[in-house]
C-alpha positions as CSV (number, residue, x, y, z in Angstrom):
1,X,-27.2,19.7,-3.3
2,X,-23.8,21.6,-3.9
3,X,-22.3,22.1,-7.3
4,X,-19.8,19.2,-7.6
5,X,-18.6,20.7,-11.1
6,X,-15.8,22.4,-10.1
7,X,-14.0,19.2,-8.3
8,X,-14.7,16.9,-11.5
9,X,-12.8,19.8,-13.2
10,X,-10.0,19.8,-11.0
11,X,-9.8,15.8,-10.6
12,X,-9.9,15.2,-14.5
13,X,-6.5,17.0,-15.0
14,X,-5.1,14.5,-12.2
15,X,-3.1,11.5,-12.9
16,X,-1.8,8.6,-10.6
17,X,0.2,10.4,-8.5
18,X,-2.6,12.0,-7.1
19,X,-4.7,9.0,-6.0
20,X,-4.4,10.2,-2.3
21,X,-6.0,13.3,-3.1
22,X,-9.0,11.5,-4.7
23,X,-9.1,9.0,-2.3
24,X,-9.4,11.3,0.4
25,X,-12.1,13.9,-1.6
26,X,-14.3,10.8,-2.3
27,X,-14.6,9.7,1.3
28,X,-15.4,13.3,2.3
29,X,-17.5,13.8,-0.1
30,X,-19.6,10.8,0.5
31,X,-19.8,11.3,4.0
32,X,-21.0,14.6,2.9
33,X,-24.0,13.5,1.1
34,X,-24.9,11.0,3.3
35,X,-25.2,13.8,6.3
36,X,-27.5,14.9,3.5
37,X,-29.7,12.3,2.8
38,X,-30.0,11.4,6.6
39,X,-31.5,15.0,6.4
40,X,-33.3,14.6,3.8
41,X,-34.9,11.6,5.0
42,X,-36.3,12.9,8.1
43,X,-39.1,15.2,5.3
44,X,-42.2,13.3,4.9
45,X,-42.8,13.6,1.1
46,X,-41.8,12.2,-2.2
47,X,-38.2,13.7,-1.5
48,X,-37.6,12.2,1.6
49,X,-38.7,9.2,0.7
50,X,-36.3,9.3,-2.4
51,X,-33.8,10.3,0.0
52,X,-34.3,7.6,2.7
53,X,-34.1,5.0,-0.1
54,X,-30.8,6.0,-1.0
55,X,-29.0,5.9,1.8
56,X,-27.5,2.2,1.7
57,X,-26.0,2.8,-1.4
58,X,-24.4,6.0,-0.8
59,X,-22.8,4.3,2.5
60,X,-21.5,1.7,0.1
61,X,-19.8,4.2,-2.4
62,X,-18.2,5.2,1.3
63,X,-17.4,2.0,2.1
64,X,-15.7,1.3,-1.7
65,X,-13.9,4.9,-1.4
66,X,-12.4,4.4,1.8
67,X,-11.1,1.3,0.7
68,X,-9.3,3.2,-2.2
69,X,-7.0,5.2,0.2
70,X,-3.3,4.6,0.4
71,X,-2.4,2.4,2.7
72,X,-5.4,0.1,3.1
């Protein structure tokens, strides 16, 4: 998994009028870990299995993010 640390940094000075940019960096970034998982998934152990089982929520933290985009 990729170091997330330096977006939390970068969101956590934002404010209101940046919603757009978080809206847009939550929906990528979920899509990202969801290409992932899928991945992940495929790997016939413990992690894959972990992996597999985790899918359906991270779609719905993409389905809530893309619903926090401008415009929506």
């Amino acid at each position: 998994m990729r170091n997330k640390k330096p977006d939390y940094d970068k969101m956590s000075k934002m404010s209101g009028v940046d919603d757009k940019m978080f809206a847009t960096h939550m929906v990528a970034d979920h899509q990202k870990d969801i290409a992932e998982y899928k991945k992940a998934s495929k790997i016939k152990d413990a992690v894959g299995e972990y992996a597999s089982g985790q899918i359906d929520t991270l779609q719905k933290h993409l389905d809530a993010a893309k619903s926090l985009k401008p415009g929506k």
